[in-house]
C-alpha positions as CSV (number, residue, x, y, z in Angstrom):
1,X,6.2,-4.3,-14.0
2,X,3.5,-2.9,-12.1
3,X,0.4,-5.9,-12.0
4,X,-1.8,-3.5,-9.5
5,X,-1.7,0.1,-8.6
6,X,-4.0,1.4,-5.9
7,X,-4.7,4.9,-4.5
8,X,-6.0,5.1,-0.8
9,X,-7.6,8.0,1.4
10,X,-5.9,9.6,4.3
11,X,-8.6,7.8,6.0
12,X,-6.7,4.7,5.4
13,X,-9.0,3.0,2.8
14,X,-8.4,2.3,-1.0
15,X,-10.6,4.9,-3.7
16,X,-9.0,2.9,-6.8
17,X,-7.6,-0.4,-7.3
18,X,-7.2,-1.6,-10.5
19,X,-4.9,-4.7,-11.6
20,X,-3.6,-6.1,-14.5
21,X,-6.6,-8.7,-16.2
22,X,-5.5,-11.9,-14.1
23,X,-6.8,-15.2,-12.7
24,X,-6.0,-13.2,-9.4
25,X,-7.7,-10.3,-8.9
26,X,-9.0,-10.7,-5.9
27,X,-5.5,-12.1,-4.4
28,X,-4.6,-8.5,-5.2
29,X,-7.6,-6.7,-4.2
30,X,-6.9,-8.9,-0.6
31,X,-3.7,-7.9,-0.5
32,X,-4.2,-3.9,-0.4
33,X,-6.5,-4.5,2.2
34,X,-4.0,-6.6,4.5
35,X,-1.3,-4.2,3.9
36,X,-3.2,-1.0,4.8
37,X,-2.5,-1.9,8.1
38,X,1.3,-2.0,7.7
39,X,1.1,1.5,6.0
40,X,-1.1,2.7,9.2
41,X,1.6,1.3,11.6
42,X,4.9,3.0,9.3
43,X,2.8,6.3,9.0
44,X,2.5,6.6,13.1
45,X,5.8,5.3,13.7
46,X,7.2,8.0,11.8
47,X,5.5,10.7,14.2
48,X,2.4,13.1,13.7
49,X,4.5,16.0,14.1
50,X,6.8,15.0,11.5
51,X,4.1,14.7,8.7
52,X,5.5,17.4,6.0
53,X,9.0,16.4,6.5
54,X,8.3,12.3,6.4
55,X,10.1,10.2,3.9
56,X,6.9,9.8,0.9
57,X,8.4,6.6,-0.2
58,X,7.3,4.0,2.6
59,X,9.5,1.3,0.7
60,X,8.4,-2.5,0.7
61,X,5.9,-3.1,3.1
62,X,4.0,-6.3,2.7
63,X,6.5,-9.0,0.2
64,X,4.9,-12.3,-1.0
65,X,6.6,-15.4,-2.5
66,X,5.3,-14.1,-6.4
67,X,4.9,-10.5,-5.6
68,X,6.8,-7.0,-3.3
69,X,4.2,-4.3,-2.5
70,X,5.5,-1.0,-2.5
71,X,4.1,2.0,-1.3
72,X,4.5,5.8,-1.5
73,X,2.6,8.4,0.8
């Protein structure tokens, strides 16, 4: 079951996050930000020139004790 979803720019910064109503909203809200980095990081390892014929599901990126963030490009 899906508690947050979040869409982010090219640019690497989030233009819609929206969670499930929680106590921990802002957990989730801190978490996007922390992973963006780890998406920035599997985007250039996989190679600028490679861009149209990368992989769009970046798989589990940034796993906590309660939650597994998953992300697709």
């Amino acid at each position: 079951m899906a508690v947050c979803v979040a869409v982010i720019a090219k640019e690497n910064y989030p233009l819609y996050i929206r969670s499930a109503p929680t106590e921990n909203e802002l957990k989730f809200h801190y978490m996007v930000h922390t992973s963006l980095d780890v998406v920035d990081e599997k985007i250039s390892a996989m190679g600028k020139a490679l861009v149209d014929q990368r992989e769009l599901y970046l798989g589990l990126l940034y796993p906590t004790e309660d939650y597994k963030l998953t992300f697709w490009a």
